[in-house]
C-alpha positions in Angstrom: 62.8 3.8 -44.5 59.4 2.6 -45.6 60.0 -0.5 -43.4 60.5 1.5 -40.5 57.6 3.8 -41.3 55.0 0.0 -41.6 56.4 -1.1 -38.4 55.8 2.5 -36.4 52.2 2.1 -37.8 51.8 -1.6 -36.9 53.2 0.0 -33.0 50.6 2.5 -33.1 47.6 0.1 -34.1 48.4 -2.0 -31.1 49.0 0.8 -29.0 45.0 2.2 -29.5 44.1 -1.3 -29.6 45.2 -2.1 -25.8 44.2 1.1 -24.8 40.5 0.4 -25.7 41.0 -3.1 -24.5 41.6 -1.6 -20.5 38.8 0.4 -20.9 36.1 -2.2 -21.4 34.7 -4.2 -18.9 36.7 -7.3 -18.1 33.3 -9.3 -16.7 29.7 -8.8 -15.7 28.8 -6.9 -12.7 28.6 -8.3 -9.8 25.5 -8.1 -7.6 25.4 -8.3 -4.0 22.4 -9.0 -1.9 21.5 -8.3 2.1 19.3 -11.2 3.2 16.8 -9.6 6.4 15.0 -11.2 8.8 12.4 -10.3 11.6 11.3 -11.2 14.7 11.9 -11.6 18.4 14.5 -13.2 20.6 14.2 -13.9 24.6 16.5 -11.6 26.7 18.5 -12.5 29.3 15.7 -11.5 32.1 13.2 -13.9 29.8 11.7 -10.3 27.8 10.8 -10.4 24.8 12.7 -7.9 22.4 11.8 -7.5 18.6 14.8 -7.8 16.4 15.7 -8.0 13.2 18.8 -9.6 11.2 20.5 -8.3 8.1 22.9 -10.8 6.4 22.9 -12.7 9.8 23.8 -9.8 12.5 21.3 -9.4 15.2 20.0 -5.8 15.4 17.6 -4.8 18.6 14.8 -2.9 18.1 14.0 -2.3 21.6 15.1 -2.9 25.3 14.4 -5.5 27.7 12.2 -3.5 30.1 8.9 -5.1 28.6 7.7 -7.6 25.9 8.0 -6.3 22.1 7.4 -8.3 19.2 8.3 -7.2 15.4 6.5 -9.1 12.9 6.6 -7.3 9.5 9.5 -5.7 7.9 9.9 -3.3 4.2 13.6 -2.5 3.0 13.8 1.0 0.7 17.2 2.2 -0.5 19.2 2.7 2.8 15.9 2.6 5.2 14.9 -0.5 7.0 10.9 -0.3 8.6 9.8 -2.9 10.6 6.5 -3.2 13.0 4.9 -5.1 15.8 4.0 -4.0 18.6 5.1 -3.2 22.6 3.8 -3.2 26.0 3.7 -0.5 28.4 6.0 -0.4 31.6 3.1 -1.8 33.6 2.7 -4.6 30.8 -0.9 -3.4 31.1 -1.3 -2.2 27.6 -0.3 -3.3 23.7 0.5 -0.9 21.8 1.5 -0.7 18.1 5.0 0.8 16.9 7.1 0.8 13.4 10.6 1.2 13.4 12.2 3.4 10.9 16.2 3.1 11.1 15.9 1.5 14.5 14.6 4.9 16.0 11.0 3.3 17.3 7.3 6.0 16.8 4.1 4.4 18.1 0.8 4.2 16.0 -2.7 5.3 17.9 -4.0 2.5 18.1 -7.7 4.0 20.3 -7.6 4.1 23.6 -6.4 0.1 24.3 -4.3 -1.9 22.8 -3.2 -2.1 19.0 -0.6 -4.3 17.2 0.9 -4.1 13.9 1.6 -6.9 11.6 2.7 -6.2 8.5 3.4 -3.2 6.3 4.7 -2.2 2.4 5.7 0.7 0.6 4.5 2.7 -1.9 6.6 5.7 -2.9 6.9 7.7 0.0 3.9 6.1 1.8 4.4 3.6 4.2 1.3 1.2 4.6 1.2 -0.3 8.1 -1.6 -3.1 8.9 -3.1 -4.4 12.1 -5.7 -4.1 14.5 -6.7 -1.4 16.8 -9.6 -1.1 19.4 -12.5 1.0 20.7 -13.3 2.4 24.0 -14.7 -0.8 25.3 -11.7 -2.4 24.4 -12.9 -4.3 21.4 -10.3 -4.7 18.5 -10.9 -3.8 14.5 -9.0 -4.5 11.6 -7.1 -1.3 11.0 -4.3 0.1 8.0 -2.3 3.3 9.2 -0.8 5.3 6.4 1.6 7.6 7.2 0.9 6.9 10.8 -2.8 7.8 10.9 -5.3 5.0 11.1 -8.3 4.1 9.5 -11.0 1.2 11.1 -11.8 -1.3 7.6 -15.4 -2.0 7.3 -17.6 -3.2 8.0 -15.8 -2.7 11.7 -17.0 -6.3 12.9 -15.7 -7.0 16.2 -12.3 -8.9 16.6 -11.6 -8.6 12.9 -7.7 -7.9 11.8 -5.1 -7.4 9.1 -2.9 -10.0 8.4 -1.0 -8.8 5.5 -0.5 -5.9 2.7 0.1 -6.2 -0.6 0.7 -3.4 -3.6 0.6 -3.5 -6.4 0.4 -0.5 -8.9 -1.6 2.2 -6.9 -4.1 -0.6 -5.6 -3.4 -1.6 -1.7 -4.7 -5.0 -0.4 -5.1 -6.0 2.8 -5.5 -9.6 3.8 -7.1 -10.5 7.4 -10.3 -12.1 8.6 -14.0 -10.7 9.4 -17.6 -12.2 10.7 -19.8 -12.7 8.0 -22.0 -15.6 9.4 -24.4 -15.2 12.2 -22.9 -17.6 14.8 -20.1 -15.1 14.9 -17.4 -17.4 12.3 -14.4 -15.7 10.8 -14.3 -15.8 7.1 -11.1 -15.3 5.5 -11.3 -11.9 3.5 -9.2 -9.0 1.6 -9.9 -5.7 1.4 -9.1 -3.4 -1.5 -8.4 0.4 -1.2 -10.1 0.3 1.7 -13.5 -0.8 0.3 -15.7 -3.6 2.0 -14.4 -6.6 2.1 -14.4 -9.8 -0.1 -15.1 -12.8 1.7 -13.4 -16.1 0.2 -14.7 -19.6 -0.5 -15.2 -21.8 2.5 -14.0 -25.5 1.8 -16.7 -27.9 2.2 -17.2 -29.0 5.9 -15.3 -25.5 6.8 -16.7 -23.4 10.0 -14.4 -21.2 9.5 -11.1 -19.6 7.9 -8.2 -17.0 8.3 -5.5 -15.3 6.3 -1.7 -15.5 6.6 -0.8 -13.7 3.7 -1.8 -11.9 0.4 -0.1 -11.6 -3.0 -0.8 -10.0 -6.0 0.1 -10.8 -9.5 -1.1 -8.6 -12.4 -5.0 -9.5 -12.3 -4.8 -12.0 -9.9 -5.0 -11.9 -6.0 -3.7 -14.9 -4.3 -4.6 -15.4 -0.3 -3.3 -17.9 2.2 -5.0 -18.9 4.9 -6.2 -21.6 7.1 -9.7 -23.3 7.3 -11.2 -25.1 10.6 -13.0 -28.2 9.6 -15.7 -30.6 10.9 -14.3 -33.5 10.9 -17.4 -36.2 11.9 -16.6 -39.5 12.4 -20.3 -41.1 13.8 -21.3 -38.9 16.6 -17.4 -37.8 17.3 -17.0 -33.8 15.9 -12.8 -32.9 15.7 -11.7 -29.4 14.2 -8.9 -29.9 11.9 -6.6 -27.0 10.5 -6.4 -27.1 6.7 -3.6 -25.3 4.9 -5.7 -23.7 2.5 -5.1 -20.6 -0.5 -7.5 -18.8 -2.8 -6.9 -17.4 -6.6 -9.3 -14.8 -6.9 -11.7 -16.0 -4.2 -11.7 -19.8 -5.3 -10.4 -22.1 -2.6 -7.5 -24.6 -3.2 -7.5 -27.0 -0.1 -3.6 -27.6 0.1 -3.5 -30.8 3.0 -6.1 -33.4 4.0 -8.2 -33.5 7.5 -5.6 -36.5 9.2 -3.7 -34.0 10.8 -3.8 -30.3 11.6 -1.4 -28.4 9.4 -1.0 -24.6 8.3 -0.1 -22.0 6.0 2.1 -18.7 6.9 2.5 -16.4 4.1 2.1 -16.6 -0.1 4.4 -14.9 -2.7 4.8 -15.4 -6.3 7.9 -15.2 -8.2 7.3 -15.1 -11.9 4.0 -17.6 -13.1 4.9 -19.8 -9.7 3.3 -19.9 -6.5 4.8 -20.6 -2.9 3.4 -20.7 -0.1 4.7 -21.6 3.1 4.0 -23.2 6.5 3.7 -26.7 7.9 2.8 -30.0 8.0 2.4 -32.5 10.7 3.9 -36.3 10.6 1.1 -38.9 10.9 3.1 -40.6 13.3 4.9 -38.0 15.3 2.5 -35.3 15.4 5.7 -33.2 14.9 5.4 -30.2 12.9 7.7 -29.9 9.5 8.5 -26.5 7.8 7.0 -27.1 4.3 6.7 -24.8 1.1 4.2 -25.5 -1.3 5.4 -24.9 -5.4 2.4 -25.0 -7.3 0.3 -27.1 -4.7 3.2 -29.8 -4.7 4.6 -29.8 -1.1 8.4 -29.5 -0.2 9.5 -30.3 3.5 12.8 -28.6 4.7 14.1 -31.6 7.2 16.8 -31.3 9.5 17.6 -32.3 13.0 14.9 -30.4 14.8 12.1 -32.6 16.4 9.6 -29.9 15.4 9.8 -26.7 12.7 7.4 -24.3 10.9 8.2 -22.2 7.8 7.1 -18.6 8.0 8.5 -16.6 5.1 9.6 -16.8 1.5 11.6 -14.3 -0.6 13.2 -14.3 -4.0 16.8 -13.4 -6.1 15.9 -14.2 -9.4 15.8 -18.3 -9.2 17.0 -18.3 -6.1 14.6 -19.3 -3.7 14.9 -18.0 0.3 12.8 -19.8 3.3 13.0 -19.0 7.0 11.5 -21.3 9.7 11.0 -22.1 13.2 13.1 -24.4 14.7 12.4 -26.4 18.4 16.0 -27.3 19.2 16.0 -29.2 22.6 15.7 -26.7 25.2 15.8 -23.6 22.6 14.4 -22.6 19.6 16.4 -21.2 16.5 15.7 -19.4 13.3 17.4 -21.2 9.8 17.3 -19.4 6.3 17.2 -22.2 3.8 18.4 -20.9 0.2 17.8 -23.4 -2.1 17.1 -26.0 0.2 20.5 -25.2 2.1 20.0 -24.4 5.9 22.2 -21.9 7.8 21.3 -20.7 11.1 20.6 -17.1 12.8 22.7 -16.3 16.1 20.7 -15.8 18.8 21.0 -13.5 22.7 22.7 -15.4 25.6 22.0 -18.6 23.9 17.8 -17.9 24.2 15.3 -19.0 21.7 14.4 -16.9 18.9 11.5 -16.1 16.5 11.0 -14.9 13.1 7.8 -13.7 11.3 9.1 -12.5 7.9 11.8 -12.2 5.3 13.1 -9.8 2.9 15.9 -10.2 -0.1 17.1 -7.1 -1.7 19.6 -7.3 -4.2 21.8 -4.0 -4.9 
């Protein structure tokens, strides 16, 4: 009897044991992640359309009735923005637009044209930058927020907005203004809407422009591009530097042998990417390159000629999209890691991209 009564105890203790055991988890979590991309792709009737691509499907922002470009995109829960810009029917007139969901809402822009370039999100406003112009058809630097625009100061002629970045309840925009009086661009950053900071010029520099602006804690990180003087005797040639500022202070991120270019900044942790191209001394092709740190990284493949245009994060991994000049096309390849796969395209056209966006669920 008492055995009986140790071995129905023994049955029960494994009983609430294996019960508890189904309930806990048998492994970690699994997280998924939606990889998006922006840009353009050439319709059948040779239009440009503004598209985007999420995990590699093609989604078109507009029709093929006129030219439309999308250049900057923002992902938030369940809603994807992305902006650019559109003509009019009569191809006359440029006019700025964001898409919300797909469903397209134009920005006034003045009475000409406008374009949008990039935009963030903070909260429930939506920070769209760009350029917008006056009566006389002259163009400004110009943020919308919420859809109504503001002109930066100090309103010079033919400045613009290259790039937004947020960070706690401070906004930053990234473009380029004249601050010289020969009428040179100096790359600059505006924050909150205040006047704008101008950034070192390299030695020899004429001038310089943005790409793209990042912000980390306390410091501000720009990309840009500087036009140099390059004098050999009484010969003058303007070389494009790849070029990026901490806090104003100029980094000079190629030599003057060949022209070669920066198109965006991000940081991920203490590291710094940023991202463009360089040229082969003995091509002149173009190479999509990141920089890590100031220490260049060239994504080869088969393509005579490639530029690298965005970088996004997952925790180590690192994400790259680029331009590539495929023959008689031109394609759009994510590199994770190094690893290139390659975006589909419409009717077997070329296709652009401007920007990408990892979001991990």
């Amino acid at each position: 009897m008492k055995t009986k009564k140790i071995l129905l105890i023994v049955i029960a203790l494994l009983a609430v044991t294996a019960c508890k055991k189904s309930n806990q988890a048998t492994g970690p979590t699994k997280t998924t992640v939606d990889v998006y991309v922006v840009g353009y792709a050439i319709a059948g009737n040779g239009a440009e359309i503004a598209v985007y691509w999420k995990n590699g499907k093609i989604i078109r922002l507009s029709d093929s009735l006129s030219n439309s470009r999308a250049y900057g995109i923002a992902v938030q829960g369940n809603d994807v923005y992305a902006v650019g810009y559109t003509h009019d029917a009569t191809y006359s007139v440029v006019k700025a637009i964001y898409w919300k969901n797909g469903v397209g809402t134009f920005l006034d822009g003045g009475p000409r044209s406008s374009s949008a370039t990039s935009i963030a999100l903070q909260g429930s406003d939506v920070y769209i930058g760009g350029e917008s112009s006056d009566i006389n058809g002259n163009s400004f630097a110009t943020y919308w927020k919420n859809g109504v625009a503001t002109m930066l100061p100090p309103r010079s002629v033919g400045s613009f907005v290259t790039s937004i970045a947020i960070n706690g309840s401070d906004v930053y925009f990234a473009g380029g203004t004249v601050f010289d009086v020969n009428g040179h661009f100096v790359a600059s950053y505006w924050k909150n809407g205040g006047p704008p900071v101008a950034l070192q010029l390299l030695n020899g520099a004429i001038s310089s422009t943005t790409t793209g602006i990042a912000v980390n804690g306390a410091d501000v990180y720009v990309a840009g591009n500087s036009l140099i003087d390059v004098v050999s005797g009484t010969t003058h040639t303007i070389r494009y530097v790849a070029t990026y500022w901490k806090n104003g202070v100029a980094t000079q991120l190629t030599d003057t042998t060949s022209n070669n270019f920066t198109n965006s900044i991000a940081t991920n942790g203490a590291d710094v990417f940023v991202v463009g191209s360089t040229h082969t001394s003995a091509k002149g092709n173009s190479i999509a390159t990141y920089w890590k740190n100031n220490v260049p990284v060239q994504l080869v493949d088969a393509s005579p000629s490639s530029g690298a245009y965005g970088i996004a994060f997952n925790n180590t991994d690192v994400y790259v999209v680029s331009f590539e000049a495929m023959n008689t096309v031109s394609g759009v390849i994510i590199w994770k890691n190094g690893v290139p796969s390659q975006l589909s395209n419409v009717n077997g056209k070329s296709i652009y991209a401007s920007q990408i966006v990892v979001v991990s669920h």
